[in-house]
Phi, psi and omega in degrees: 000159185277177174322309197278314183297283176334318179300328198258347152323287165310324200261338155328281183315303196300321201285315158313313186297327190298307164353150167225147206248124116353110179256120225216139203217130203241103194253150151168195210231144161255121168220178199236128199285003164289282202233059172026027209244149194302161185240081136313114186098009170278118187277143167244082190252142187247099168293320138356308206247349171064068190206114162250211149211242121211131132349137163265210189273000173249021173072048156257173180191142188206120180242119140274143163099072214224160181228119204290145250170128213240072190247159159270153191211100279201095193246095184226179204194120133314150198089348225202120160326137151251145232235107158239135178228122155283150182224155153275118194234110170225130185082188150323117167227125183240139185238132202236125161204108125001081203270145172245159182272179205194148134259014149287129159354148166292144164270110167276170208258126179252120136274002158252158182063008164227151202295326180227161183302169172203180178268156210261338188289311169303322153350008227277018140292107192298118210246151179222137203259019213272147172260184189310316175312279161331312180292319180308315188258043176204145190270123168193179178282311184230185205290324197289329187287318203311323210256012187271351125354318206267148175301157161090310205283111162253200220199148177207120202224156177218043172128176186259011176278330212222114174184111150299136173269153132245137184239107192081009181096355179233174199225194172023214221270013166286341198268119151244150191248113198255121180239090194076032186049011149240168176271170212283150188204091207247002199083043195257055137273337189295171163276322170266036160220149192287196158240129170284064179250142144265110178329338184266345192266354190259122178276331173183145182254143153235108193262098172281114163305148133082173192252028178250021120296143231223321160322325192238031181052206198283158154091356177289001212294310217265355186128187164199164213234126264194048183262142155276146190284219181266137168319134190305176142327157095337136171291137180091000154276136172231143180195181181195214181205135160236132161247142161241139172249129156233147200234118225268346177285319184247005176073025164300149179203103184224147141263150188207136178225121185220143213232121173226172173170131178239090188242116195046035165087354150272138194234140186236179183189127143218154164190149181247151187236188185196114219212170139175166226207129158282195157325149161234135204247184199204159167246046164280316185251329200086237177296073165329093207292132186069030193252012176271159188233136152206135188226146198230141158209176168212139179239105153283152151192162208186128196202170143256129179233100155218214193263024154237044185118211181198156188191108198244159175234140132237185182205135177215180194185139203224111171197116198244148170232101203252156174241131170254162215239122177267337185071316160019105158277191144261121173311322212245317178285340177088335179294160183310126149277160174222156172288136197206124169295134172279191172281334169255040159097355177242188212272126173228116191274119184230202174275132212269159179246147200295330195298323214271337179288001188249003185301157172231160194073349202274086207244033203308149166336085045231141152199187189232145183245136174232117165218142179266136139220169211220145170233120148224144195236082214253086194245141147249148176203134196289162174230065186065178178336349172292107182263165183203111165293161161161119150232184215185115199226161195208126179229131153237127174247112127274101176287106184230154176205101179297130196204356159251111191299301171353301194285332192082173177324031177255140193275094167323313180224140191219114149277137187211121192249142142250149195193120133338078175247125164270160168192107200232129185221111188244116178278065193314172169301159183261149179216130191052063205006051153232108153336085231224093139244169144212200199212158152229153113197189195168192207220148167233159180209143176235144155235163176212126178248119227242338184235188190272000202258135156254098149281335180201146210284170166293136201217153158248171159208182178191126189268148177206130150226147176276138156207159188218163206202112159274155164199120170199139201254177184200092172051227160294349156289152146221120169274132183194145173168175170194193182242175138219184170209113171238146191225155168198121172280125175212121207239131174241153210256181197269157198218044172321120169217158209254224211271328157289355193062019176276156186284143176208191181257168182277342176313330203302157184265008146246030200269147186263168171251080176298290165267108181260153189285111215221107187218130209248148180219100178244115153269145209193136153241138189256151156202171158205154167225129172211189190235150172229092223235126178286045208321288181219201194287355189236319197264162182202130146251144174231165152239144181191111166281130164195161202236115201253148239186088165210142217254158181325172161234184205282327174307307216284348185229346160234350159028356160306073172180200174262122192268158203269312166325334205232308176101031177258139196274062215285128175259094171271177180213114184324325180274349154319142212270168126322138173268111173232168184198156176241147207215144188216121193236148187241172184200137117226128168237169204210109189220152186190179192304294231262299179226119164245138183221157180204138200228109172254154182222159172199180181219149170219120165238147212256071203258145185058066153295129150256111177234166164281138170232149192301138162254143188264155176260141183317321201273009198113150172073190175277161164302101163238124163261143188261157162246083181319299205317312209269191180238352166254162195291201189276172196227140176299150199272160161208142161252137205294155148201171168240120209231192172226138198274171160206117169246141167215156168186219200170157137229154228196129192202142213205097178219115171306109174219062214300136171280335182253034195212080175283006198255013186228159162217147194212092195243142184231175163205145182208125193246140184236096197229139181257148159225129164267110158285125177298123169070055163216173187313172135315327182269347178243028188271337208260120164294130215283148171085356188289120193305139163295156178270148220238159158231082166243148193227149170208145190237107168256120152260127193228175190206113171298302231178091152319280179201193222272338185261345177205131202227142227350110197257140205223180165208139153221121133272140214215136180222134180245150176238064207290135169297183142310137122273099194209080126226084149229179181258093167252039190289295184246043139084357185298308175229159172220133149356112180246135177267168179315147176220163166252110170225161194225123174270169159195146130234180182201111167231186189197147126268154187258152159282145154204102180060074186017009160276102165293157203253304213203133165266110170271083247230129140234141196222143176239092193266132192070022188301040205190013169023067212282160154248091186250187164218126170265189170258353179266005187247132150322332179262354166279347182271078142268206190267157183276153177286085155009276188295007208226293099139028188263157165232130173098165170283159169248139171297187199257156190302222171290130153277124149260145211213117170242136153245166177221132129230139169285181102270160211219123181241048189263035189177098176235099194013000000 
């Protein structure tokens, strides 16, 4: 940020810190409802107010400097039910509470998409979960494959490097992606680009299904995936973590170190991580030629937490270097090619050497360079019972990508997105339990395309949405829904190039109109209403309608050229309606000491989907177009256009947790999705990319206390099972029929002890242990090209994994 915004930041906090609040204390004792004995180390957290505390050793806890008040209040321990309560705290308020011990699942606490934290069993947006824990003990390259755990959530993957989320069957800009509480915003129409998160900085994911949140605007229909950083402090603590990870298929090798601390209510964070990844293998392909990685980031925040709120700055930097994987053979040896200058300057393929796959750092033609960096200015501040939101976010996202050797070591296409993200939210007081807010926000965004390959023009836009949000219970009801209104503008600019496709002016006398200049204006109302119903003490049910919204993005509406990813000519069109859709999401769950099962089902219908179709040439074949800008010859057209969908499916989640056997888990999940496009043929009836149906089960042992030196300690096996997929869209050869897989996981962890102080957690996790040769239809890499010799098309994903972590923990101030 410049100078001056800091400045005013700073005087902005002093002037707040000054307020002067009804200060209010939130005091009591936690024991354990067996044998009345104090619970030490028991977390109390006002997820609102982001202000936790923990109990001592006589279970005591005192949150002082509270601004009075209508909070959720969040009482857990492992081993112990968690205890959510609403309270009111006005004045000395004391809260006595009685933990029972449990081998059930933890009840998360759901923040997104409501006016207030609420509980996910209240809910009736169907919410998927992972926690910190959870995150810790799973192995994957990036952030997006680590959450495809959770049902209904894939992945559309490129490399171990590249994974879109998807949800429920849709992808791209239907995903909004929450980072540091505004949305990420990367360019993720494209296919070969990621999400620019670091896996070590996210404390817990939440994935809201469906298009019933109503907070985050257009582009949500399918939802939204939701990482949270790490939780502030208890005041007077400061501590931290350094983890290292290796990872034995592909040679990862990352580090991550991080530092927090809260002394009077100023609060800090910062961490850096650090990764790089050599080829990664199968034993179909061995070494996958360009498929290494390496990335560096970094996240600060620096804040105040006091009894009118809170005001956190972060700052975060992003920066990845990826080789992208072409599949390209040798006829005759079946090995990877790699790109080679002939004698006359030009592009020639010859065999990549054996030496260059175990290399790190090694990036040869074609690969990308990305780095994000992000500003949020994230305040709540009470208004006597009353909250008033408001953030404020700066993103620049640079995409760049060398793919001509010809040029040497230059980035052809260079994107450079900048984008303004706003948000103001007002919490009315809750009254008789009903819950009221409303809100504005939305985004501006400018692009510059910085290299010489065009596909779509530079554009500005700009987001505005309206929205207001309810909540009110009755006893075992909670009733919740709201409205919105979005309105978004977007204008793509004029593009000149001359004979060669270089940028030029329009006087020039060899100048093309490559891009004409355009402005599209879309309004859309959104909603939702649902239910959350307590059947009795075990049982629950929700419903939940809702009206989804999202207007074109830029490929699908400006468009012109060869997209490099596909090698295709892609065409939009300005003139496309929004995409809306309406939704029915059903819930029954069954929860007890013994089992928790929960069954979500849903229908999603779609109007004016937008996809691409093959264009025919007037004489027969395909519609082929040249691109001067690019190294390839013509290419088949394909053009944006719109129809209407039908997605339905389920999830089914089953977890064994026997109270008289605590020492077992036994958790399955089985996910289910049809996706159609309506009023079409068998080869196109089927939407491209639609996840296959999954099966997963994992048998947890677990153990709180080996002996004195290892302490909650686990054994788990884990078998996934993907069907066939053959509902695809195989009209023009894009997708084929993937058969069915198998994989089989373990992990094994522990903390080690010393003088009841962990020194250290030690997670070895094993992925593919059966060293499977699969292929999924959600990776990009199975359509490269065939192997002659072989006699396969395509890349295979990766093989047996081995995945070692250490984390430290840094205990270096406890009040």
């Amino acid at each position: 940020m410049k100078l001056r915004h800091t400045s005013a930041y700073i005087i902005i906090l002093l002037l707040l810190s000054n307020i002067a609040f009804a200060q209010s204390e939130l005091k009591g004792v936690i024991t354990d409802i067996k044998g009345n004995t104090p619970v030490k180390s028991a977390t109390i957290q006002i997820p609102d107010l982001k202000i936790q505390a923990s109990t001592n050793a006589s279970g005591l806890f005192d949150i002082k400097d509270l601004s009075s008040g209508t909070y959720l209040v969040v009482i857990n321990k492992p081993g112990y039910s968690t205890i959510v309560k609403t309270i009111t705290i006005k004045g000395v308020t004391e809260l006595n509470e009685a933990l029972k011990a449990s081998t059930a699942e933890l009840s998360e606490v759901v923040v997104t998409g409501v006016s207030t934290a609420t509980e996910q069993r209240k809910n009736p947006v169907p919410v998927g979960v992972m926690t910190h824990n959870e995150l810790q003990q799973t192995a994957a390259t990036n952030i997006i494959d680590a959450i495809t755990y959770i049902p209904g959530v894939s992945a559309i993957t490129d490399g171990p490097a590249i994974s879109k989320p998807v949800i429920r069957g849709l992808g791209y800009n239907r995903v909004v992606v929450m980072s540091e509480g505004v949305r990420q915003e990367g360019q993720q129409w494209g296919d070969e680009f990621g999400i620019e998160v670091d896996e070590y900085a996210v404390d817990k994911v939440e994935v809201l299904k469906g298009p019933g949140t109503l907070s985050y605007g257009s582009d949500a229909m399918a939802g939204v995936i939701n990482f949270l950083p790490v939780k502030d402090l208890e005041e007077g603590k400061i501590k931290g973590d350094v983890t290292a990870n290796y990872q034995t298929n592909n040679g990862l090798m990352a580090a991550s170190a991080d530092i927090q601390g809260n002394l009077k209510g100023f609060v800090w964070d910062a961490r850096y991580t650090f990764k790089q990844a050599h080829a990664y293998q199968n034993k179909y392909d061995d070494y996958v030629w360009n498929s290494g990685y390496g990335e560096n980031d970094f996240r600060g925040m620096i804040g105040l937490n006091r009894s009118w709120g809170y005001s956190h700055l972060s700052f975060s930097a992003f920066d990845l270097k990826l080789g992208i994987v072409e599949g390209s053979r040798d006829t005759i040896t079946g090995q990877f090619q790699k790109h080679y200058l002939d004698m006359n300057g030009g592009d020639s393929l010859g065999v990549a050497p054996s030496g260059d796959y175990k290399k790190y750092g090694l990036y040869p033609i074609i690969h990308q360079h990305i780095r994000h960096y992000k500003t949020v200015w994230d305040n709540s501040i009470l208004l006597g019972s009353a909250h008033l939101n408001v953030k404020l976010g700066l993103q620049q996202n640079y995409r760049q990508e060398a793919n001509d050797i010809t040029l040497g070591d230059v980035y052809n296409n260079y994107f450079y997105l900048n984008t303004v993200n706003y948000d103001v939210q007002y919490v009315f007081p809750e009254r008789n339990h009903f819950n009221l807010s409303v809100g504005v926000n939305g985004m501006s965004q400018s692009s510059e395309d910085r290299g010489s390959v065009y596909l779509v023009p530079e554009y500005n836009l700009f987001d505005i949405g309206l929205f207001a949000i309810a909540k009110k219970t009755f006893n075992k009801l909670s009733v919740s829904g709201g409205l919105r209104y979005d309105s978004r503008s977007l204008h793509g600019n004029d593009l000149y190039t001359d004979s060669l496709g270089a940028r030029t002016s329009a006087s020039a006398s060899d100048a093309t109109h490559r891009f004409y200049a355009y402005y599209s204006n879309f309004t859309g109302v959104s909603g939702s209403i649902g239910a959350a119903y307590d059947i009795n003490r075990n049982w629950y049910a929700k419903l939940n309608i809702s009206r989804g919204f999202r207007a074109p993005n830029i490929a699908e509406s400006g468009s012109n050229g060869i997209h490099d990813g596909t090698t295709f000519y892609e065409i939009g069109d300005p003139t496309l309606k929004p995409e809306t859709s309406l939704q029915i999401d059903g819930t029954i769950g069954y929860k007890n000491e013994d089992l928790t099962a929960e069954l979500d089902a849903f229908t999603n219908q779609i109007n004016n989907y937008i996809f691409a179709v093959k264009l025919s040439s007037v004489v027969g074949g395909d519609s082929l177009r040249n691109d001067p800008t690019t190294p390839f010859g013509p290419s088949p057209t394909f053009k944006y256009i719109s129809g209407d969908a039908s997605i339905s499916g389920a999830e089914l989640m089953v977890n064994i947790h026997p109270r008289n056997l605590s020492w077992l888990h036994f958790d399955n999940t089985f996910s289910m999705i049809s996706a159609i496009q309506k009023g079409q043929g068998d080869s196109t009836k089927y939407l491209p990319y639609t996840p296959p149906f999954k099966l997963q089960s994992k048998l947890v042992f677990t153990a709180k206390k080996l002996n004195k030196y290892f302490t909650n300690a686990f054994l788990s096996i884990g078998y996934e099972y993907d069907f066939k997929q053959d509902k695809v869209y195989y009209k023009f050869g894009d997708e084929t029929v993937t058969p069915s897989y198998s994989l089989i996981n373990a992990s094994i962890g522990t903390d080690i002890c010393s003088n009841n102080k962990t020194i250290c957690s030690l997670y070895i996790i094993g992925n593919n242990l059966a060293d499977e040769a699969y292929q999924s239809n959600m990776d990009r890499l199975k359509y490269g090209d065939l192997n002659v010799v072989t006699g396969r098309t395509g890349v295979y994903k990766m093989g047996r994994n081995i995945s070692i972590k250490l984390i430290i923990p840094l205990d270096l101030k406890n009040k």
